[in-house]
C-alpha positions as CSV (number, residue, x, y, z in Angstrom):
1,X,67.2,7.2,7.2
2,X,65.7,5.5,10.3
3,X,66.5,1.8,11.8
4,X,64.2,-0.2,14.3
5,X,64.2,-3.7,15.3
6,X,61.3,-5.5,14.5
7,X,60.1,-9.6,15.7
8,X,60.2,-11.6,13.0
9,X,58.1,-15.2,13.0
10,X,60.4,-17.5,14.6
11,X,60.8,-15.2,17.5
12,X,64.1,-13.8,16.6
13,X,65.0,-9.9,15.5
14,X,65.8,-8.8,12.5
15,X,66.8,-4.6,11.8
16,X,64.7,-3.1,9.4
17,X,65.5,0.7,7.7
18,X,62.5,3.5,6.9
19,X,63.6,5.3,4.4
20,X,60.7,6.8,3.9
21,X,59.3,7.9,7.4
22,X,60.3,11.1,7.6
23,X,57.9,11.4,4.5
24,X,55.4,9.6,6.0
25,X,55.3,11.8,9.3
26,X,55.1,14.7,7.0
27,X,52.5,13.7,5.4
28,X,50.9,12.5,9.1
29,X,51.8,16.7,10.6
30,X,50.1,17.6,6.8
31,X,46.9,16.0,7.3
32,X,46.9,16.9,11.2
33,X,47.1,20.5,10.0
34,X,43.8,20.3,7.3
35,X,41.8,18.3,9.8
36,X,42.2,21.2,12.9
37,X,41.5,23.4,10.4
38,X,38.7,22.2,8.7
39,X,37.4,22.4,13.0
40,X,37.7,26.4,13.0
41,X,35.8,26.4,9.9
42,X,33.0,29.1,10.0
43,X,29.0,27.5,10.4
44,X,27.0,29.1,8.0
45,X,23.1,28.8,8.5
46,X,21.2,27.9,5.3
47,X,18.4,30.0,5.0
48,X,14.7,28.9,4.7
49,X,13.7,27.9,1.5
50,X,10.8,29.6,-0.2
51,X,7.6,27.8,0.9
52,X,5.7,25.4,-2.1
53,X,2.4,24.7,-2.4
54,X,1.8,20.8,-3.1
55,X,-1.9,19.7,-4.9
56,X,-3.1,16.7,-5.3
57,X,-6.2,16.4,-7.2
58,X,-7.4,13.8,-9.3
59,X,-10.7,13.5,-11.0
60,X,-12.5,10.3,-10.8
61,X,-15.7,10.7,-13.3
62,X,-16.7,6.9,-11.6
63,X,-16.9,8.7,-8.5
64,X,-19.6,11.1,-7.5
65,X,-17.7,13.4,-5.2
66,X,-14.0,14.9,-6.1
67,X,-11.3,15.5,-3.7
68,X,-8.6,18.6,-4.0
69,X,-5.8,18.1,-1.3
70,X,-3.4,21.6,-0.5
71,X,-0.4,21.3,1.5
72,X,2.3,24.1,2.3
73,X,5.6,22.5,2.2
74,X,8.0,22.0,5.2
75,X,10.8,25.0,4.8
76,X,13.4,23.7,8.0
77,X,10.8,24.4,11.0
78,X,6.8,24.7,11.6
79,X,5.1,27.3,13.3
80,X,4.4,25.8,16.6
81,X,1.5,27.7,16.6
82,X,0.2,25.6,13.4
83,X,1.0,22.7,15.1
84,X,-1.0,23.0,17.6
85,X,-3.8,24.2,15.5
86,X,-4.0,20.9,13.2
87,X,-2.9,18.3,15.6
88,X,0.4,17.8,13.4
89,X,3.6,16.6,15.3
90,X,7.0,18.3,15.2
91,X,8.7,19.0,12.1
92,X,5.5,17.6,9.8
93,X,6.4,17.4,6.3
94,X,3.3,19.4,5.6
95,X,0.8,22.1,7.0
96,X,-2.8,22.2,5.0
97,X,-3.2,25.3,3.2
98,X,-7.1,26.5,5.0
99,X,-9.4,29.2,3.8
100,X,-8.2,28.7,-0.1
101,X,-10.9,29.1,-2.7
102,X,-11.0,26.2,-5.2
103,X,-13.3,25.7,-8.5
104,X,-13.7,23.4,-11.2
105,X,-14.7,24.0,-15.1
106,X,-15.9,22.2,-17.9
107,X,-14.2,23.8,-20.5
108,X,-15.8,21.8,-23.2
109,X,-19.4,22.5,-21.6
110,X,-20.5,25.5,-21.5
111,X,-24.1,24.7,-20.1
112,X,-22.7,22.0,-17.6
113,X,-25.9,21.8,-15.2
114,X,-23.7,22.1,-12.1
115,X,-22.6,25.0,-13.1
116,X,-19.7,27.1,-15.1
117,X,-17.2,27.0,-12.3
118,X,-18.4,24.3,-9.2
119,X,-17.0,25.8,-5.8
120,X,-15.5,22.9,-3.4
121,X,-15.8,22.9,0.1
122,X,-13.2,22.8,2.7
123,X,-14.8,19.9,4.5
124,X,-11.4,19.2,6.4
125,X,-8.5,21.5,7.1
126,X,-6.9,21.5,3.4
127,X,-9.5,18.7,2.1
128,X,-11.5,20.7,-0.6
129,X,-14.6,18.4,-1.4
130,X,-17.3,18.9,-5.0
131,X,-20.9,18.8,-4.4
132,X,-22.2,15.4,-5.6
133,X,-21.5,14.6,-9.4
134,X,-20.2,17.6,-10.3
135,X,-19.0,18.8,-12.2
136,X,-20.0,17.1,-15.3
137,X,-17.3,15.2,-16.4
138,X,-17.4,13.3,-20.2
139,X,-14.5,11.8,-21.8
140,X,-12.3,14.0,-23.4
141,X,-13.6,17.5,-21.8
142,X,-11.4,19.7,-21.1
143,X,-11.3,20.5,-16.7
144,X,-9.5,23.6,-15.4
145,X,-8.3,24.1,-11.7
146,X,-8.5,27.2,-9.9
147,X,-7.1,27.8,-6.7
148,X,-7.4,31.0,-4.6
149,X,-5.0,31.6,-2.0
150,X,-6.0,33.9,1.2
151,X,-3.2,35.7,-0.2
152,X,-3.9,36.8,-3.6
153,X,-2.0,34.3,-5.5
154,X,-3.6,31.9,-7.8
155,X,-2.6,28.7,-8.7
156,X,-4.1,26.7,-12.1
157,X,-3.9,23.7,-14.0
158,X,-5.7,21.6,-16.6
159,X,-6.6,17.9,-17.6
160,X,-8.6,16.1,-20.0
161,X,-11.1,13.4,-19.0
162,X,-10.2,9.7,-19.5
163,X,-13.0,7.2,-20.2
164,X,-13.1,3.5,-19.6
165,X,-15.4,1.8,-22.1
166,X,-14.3,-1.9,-20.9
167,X,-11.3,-4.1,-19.1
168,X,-11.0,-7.4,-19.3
169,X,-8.8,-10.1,-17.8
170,X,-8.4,-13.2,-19.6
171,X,-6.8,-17.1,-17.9
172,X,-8.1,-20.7,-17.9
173,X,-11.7,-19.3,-15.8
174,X,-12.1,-17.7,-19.3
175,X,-12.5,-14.0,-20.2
176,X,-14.0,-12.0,-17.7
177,X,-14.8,-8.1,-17.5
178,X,-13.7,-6.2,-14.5
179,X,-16.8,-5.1,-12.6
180,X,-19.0,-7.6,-13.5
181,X,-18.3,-10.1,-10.8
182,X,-18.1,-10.4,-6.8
183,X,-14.5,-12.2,-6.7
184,X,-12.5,-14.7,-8.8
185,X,-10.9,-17.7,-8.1
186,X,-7.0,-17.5,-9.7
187,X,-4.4,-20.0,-9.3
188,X,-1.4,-17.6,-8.9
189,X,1.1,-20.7,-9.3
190,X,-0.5,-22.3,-12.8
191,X,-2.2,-19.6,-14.5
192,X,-1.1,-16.2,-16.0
193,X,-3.4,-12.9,-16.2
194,X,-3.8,-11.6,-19.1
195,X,-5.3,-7.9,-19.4
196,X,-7.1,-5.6,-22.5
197,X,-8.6,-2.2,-21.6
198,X,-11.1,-0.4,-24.6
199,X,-10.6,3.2,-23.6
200,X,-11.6,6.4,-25.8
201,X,-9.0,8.5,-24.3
202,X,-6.0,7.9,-22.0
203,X,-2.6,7.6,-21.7
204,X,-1.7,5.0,-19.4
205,X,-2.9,1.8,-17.9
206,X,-2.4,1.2,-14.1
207,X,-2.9,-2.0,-12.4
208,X,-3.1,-2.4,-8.3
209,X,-3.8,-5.5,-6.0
210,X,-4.9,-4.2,-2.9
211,X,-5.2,-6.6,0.1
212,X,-8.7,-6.9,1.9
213,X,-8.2,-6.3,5.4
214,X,-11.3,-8.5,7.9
215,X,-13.7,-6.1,7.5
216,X,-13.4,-6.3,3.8
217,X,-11.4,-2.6,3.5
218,X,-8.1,-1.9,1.6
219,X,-5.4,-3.0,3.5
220,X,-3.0,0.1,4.5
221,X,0.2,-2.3,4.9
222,X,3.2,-1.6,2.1
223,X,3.4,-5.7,1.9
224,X,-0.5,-5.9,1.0
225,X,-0.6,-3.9,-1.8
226,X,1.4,-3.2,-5.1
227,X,0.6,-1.7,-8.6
228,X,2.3,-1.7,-12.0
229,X,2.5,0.8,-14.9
230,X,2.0,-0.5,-18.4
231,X,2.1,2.3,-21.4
232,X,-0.4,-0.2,-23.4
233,X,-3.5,-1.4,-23.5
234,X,-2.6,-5.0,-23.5
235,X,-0.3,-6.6,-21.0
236,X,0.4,-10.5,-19.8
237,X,1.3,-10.8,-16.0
238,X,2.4,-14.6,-14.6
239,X,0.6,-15.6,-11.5
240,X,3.8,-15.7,-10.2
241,X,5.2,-12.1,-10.8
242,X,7.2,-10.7,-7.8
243,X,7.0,-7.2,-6.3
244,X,10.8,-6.4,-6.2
245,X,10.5,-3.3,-3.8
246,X,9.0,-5.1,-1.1
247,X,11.2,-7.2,1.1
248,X,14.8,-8.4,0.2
249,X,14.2,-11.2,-2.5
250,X,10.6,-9.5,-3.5
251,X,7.0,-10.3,-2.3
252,X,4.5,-12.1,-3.9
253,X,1.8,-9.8,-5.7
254,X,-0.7,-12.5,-4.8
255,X,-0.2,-14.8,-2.6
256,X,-1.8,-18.0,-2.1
257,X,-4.9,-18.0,0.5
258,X,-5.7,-14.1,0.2
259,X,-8.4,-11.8,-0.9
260,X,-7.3,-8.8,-3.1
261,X,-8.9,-5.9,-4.9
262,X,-7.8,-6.3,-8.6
263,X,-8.4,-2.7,-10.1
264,X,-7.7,-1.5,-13.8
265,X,-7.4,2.5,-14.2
266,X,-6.8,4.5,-17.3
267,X,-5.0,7.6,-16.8
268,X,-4.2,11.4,-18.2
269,X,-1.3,12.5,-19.0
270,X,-0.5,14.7,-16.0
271,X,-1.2,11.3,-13.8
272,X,1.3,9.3,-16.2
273,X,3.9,12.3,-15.8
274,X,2.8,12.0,-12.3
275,X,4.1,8.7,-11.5
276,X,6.8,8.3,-13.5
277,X,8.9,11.3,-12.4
278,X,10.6,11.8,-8.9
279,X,12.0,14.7,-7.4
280,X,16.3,14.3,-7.5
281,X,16.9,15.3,-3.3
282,X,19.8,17.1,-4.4
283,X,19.3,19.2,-7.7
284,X,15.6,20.0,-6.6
285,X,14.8,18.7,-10.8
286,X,13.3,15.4,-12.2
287,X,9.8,15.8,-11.6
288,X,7.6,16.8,-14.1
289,X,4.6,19.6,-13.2
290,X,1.9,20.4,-14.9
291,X,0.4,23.3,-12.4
292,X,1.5,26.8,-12.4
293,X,2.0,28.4,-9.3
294,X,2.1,24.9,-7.3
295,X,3.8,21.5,-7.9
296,X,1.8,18.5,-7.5
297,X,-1.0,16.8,-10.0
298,X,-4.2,17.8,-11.6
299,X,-5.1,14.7,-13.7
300,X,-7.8,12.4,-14.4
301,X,-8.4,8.8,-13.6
302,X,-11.3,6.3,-14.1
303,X,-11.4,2.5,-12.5
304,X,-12.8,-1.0,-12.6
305,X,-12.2,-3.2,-9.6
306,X,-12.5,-7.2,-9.7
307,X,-12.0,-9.2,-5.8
308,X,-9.7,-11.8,-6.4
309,X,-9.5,-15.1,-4.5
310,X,-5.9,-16.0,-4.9
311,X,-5.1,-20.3,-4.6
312,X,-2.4,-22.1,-5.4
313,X,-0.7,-25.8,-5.8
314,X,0.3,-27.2,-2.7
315,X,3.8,-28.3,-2.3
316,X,4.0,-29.0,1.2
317,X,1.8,-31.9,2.7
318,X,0.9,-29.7,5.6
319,X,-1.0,-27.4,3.0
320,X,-4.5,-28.4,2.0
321,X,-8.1,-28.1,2.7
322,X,-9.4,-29.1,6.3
323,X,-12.8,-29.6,8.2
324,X,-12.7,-27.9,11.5
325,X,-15.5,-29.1,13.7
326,X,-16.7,-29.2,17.8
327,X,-17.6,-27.0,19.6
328,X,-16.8,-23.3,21.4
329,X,-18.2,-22.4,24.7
330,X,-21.3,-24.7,23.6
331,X,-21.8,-23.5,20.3
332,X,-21.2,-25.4,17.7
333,X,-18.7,-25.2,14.3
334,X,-19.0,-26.8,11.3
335,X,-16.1,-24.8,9.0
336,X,-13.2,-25.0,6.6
337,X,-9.8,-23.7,6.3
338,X,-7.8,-24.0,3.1
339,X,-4.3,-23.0,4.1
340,X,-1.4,-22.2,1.7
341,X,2.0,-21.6,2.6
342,X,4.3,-18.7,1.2
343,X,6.8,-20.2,-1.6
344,X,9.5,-18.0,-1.0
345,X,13.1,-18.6,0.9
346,X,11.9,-21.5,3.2
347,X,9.4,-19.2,4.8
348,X,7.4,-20.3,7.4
349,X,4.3,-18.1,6.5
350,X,0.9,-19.5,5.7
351,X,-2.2,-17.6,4.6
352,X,-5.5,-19.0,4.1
353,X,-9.3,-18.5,4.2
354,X,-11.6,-19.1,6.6
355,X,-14.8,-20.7,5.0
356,X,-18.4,-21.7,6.0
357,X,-20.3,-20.4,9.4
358,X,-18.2,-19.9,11.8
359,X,-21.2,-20.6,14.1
360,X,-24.3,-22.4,13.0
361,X,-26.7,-20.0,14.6
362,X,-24.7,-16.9,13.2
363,X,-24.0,-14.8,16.8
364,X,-21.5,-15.7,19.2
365,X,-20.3,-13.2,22.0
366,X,-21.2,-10.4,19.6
367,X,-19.1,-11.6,16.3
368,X,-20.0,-10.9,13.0
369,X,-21.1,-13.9,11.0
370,X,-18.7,-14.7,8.9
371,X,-18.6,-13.8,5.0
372,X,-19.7,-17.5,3.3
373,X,-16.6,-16.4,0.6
374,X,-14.6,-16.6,4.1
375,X,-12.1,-14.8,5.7
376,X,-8.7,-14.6,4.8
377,X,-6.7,-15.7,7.4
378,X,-2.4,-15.3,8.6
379,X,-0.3,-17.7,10.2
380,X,2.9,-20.0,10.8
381,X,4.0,-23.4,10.4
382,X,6.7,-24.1,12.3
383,X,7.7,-27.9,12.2
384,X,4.7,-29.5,12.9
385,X,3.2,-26.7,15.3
386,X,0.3,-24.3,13.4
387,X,-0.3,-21.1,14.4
388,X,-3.3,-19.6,12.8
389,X,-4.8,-16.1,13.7
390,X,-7.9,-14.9,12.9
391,X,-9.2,-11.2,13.4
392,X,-12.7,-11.8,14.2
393,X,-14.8,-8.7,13.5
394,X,-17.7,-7.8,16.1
395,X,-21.5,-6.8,15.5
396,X,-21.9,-3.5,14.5
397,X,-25.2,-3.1,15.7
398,X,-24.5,-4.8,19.3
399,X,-21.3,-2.4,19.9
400,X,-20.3,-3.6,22.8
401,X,-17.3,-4.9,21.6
402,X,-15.0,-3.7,18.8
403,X,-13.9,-7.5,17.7
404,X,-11.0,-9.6,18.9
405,X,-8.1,-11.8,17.7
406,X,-8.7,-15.1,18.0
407,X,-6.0,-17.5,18.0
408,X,-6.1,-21.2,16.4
409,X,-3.2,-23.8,17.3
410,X,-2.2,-27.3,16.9
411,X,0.2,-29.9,16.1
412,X,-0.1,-30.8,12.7
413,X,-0.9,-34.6,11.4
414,X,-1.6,-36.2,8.3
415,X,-5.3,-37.8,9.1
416,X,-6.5,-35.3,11.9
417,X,-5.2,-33.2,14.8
418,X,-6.7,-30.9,17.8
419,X,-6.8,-27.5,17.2
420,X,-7.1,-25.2,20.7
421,X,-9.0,-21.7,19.7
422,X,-8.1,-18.8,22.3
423,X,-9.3,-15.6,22.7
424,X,-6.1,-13.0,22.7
425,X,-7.8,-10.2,22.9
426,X,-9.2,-11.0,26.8
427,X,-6.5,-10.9,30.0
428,X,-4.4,-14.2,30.0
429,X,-5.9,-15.8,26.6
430,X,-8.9,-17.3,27.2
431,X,-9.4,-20.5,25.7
432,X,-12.8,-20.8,24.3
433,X,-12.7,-24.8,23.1
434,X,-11.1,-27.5,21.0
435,X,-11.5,-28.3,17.5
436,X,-11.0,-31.5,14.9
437,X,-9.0,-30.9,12.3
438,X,-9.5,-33.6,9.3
439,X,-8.0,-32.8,6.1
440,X,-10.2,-33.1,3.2
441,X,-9.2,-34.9,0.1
């Protein structure tokens, strides 16, 4: 038994017994001893795993050229040889598999014009490419992939041929087939989508929203794009769904004031297997394969697209429609900009689209004219202050510049307000004129 004194909370002392601490310090000399041990333990150097081939081909009978993508996977350390040879930095996940042979067949077409097996090219270190529409690919034949390494070893796989015969989306516009139309106009806060694909065979239904970018591509940003799995042919989603694996609370599929490529697919069943399995990082098992001698996919897929113009109700008197008129540099603007602000957590982001010509006579220092759909367009209210920027594209056939960010900003009113427009992309911001702002009722 061990006494100490100890202050209590009035200042005084008071003598307190340990009848335990001679167990406790055992137990600290005990712990001492396992944790300088565990220091001389012996490093053991995990060997290299044996190296995978990864495929990823998927045939697209809408498309007239297929794609057959072959990567060696990473064992622990690269060759800095290969490197070198494909540009790759340290430690890349992958390194293209080059010099492979790779064919196609119809197994269900034994007189297929292009041919009884169609050779791909290797148009890119690893990128396989088909000569155009081939091979001949009608819904439910049967397509086998060959792959001849330099090595010897061959790797194979099969899938059957989805077709597409229709999708349609269904709201308050009506009913309207994918495919048919340039965009659609969708309130994403009133109205509800509501999808039916006709499709001979199949086995799953996969919807994407992909963002158009300024020069009317697929946005590459995570936040821009999303896509949804749906083991049916008929499926309802609210205008208001949320993509839960972007951002804390979710992002908006569509938001209010942007462009998006709507696209339906119908799937095989190596592309369903495809998606829905993962690799578990510590067992190595959970993904489901259909190739032999290779992980990866050989499946079939088949599309209809639809641009959607994504609107919504306003719920902030700042949001609206407004005239911008005056002048830049002499030329003069006649426009509209119908501005939206993002409904989620107080945020203070707006996106909108740019409408109208830009400039009346259709050239100004190089730009493209705009799109008469207009431009969808990013910003920020912050208060009253109203940030809007706009990536201005630049005439392709002029070249002699690449585009530029143009900057619009103002302090907000209710009947009308000035709004400064800077070029960003010049030295020190040049501002290129003042515009009105009226909103419009």
């Amino acid at each position: 038994m061990v006494s100490r004194r100890r202050p209590m909370a009035d200042g005084r002392w008071s003598v307190a017994t340990r009848a335990n601490g001679y167990r406790l310090s055992a137990i600290g000399a005990l712990l001492t001893a396992l944790t300088l041990a565990a220091c001389e333990l012996e490093e053991i150097a995990i060997p290299s795993g044996e190296e995978v081939l990864i495929v990823h081909a998927v045939m697209r009978p809408d498309h007239a050229r297929q794609f057959v993508l072959i990567e060696r996977s990473w064992r622990g350390h690269n060759d800095p040889a290969d490197l070198d040879r494909f540009d790759l930095p340290p430690n890349s996940p992958q390194l293209p598999l080059v010099g492979a042979t790779v064919t196609v067949s119809n197994l269900d077409f034994p007189g297929d014009p292009c041919g009884s097996a169609v050779v791909f090219d290797e148009n890119a270190p690893g990128l396989y490419q088909s000569p155009g529409n081939c091979p001949t690919m009608r819904p439910g034949d049967r397509l086998e992939l060959e792959i001849l390494e330099p090595n010897g070893s061959t790797i194979r796989g099969t899938t059957e041929v989805v077709g597409l015969d229709s999708a349609w989306v269904r709201g308050t516009f009506g009913a309207v087939p994918l495919g048919s139309l340039d965009s659609l106009v969708f309130n994403r806060d009133s109205d509800t989508l509501q999808f039916a694909v006709y499709s001979s065979h199949g086995r799953l239904v996969e919807l994407q929203f992909n963002r158009l970018d300024y020069y009317g591509n697929l946005s590459t940003s995570g936040f821009d794009r999303s896509s949804f799995l749906a083991d049916t042919n008929d499926f309802i989603m609210p205008g208001t769904t949320l993509d839960l694996l972007d951002r804390g609370e979710g992002e908006e599929v569509l938001r209010a004031g942007r462009r998006y490529v709507m696209t339906v697919a119908m799937t095989d069943a190596n592309y369903f297997d495809f998606v829905r399995s993962q690799n578990n990082e510590l067992t190595g098992r959970g993904f489901i394969n259909h190739l032999e001698g290779a992980i990866g996919v050989f499946g079939s897929i088949v599309a209809s697209p639809l641009t959607v113009d994504a609107i919504g109700d306003a719920k902030d008197p700042r949001e609206g429609t407004y005239r911008l008129t005056g002048t830049i540099q002499g030329v003069d603007v006649d426009a509209t900009l119908a501005i939206y602000q993002r409904h989620q957590a107080d945020s203070v982001e707006v996106s909108g689209f740019l409408r109208e010509a830009w400039v009346q006579d259709g050239d100004f220092l190089g730009w493209i004219p705009w799109d008469p759909r207009g431009l969808s367009v990013d910003g920020t209210f912050v208060g009253p202050d109203w940030d809007i920027v706009v990536e201005q594209p630049a005439l392709g056939v002029r070249g002699d510049r690449p585009g530029t960010t143009l900057l619009l900003t103002g302090t907000w009113a209710a009947d009308s307000f000035q709004v400064a427009v800077k070029d960003e992309a010049l030295t020190g911001a040049l501002d290129l004129g003042v515009l009105t702002a009226v909103k419009v009722p």
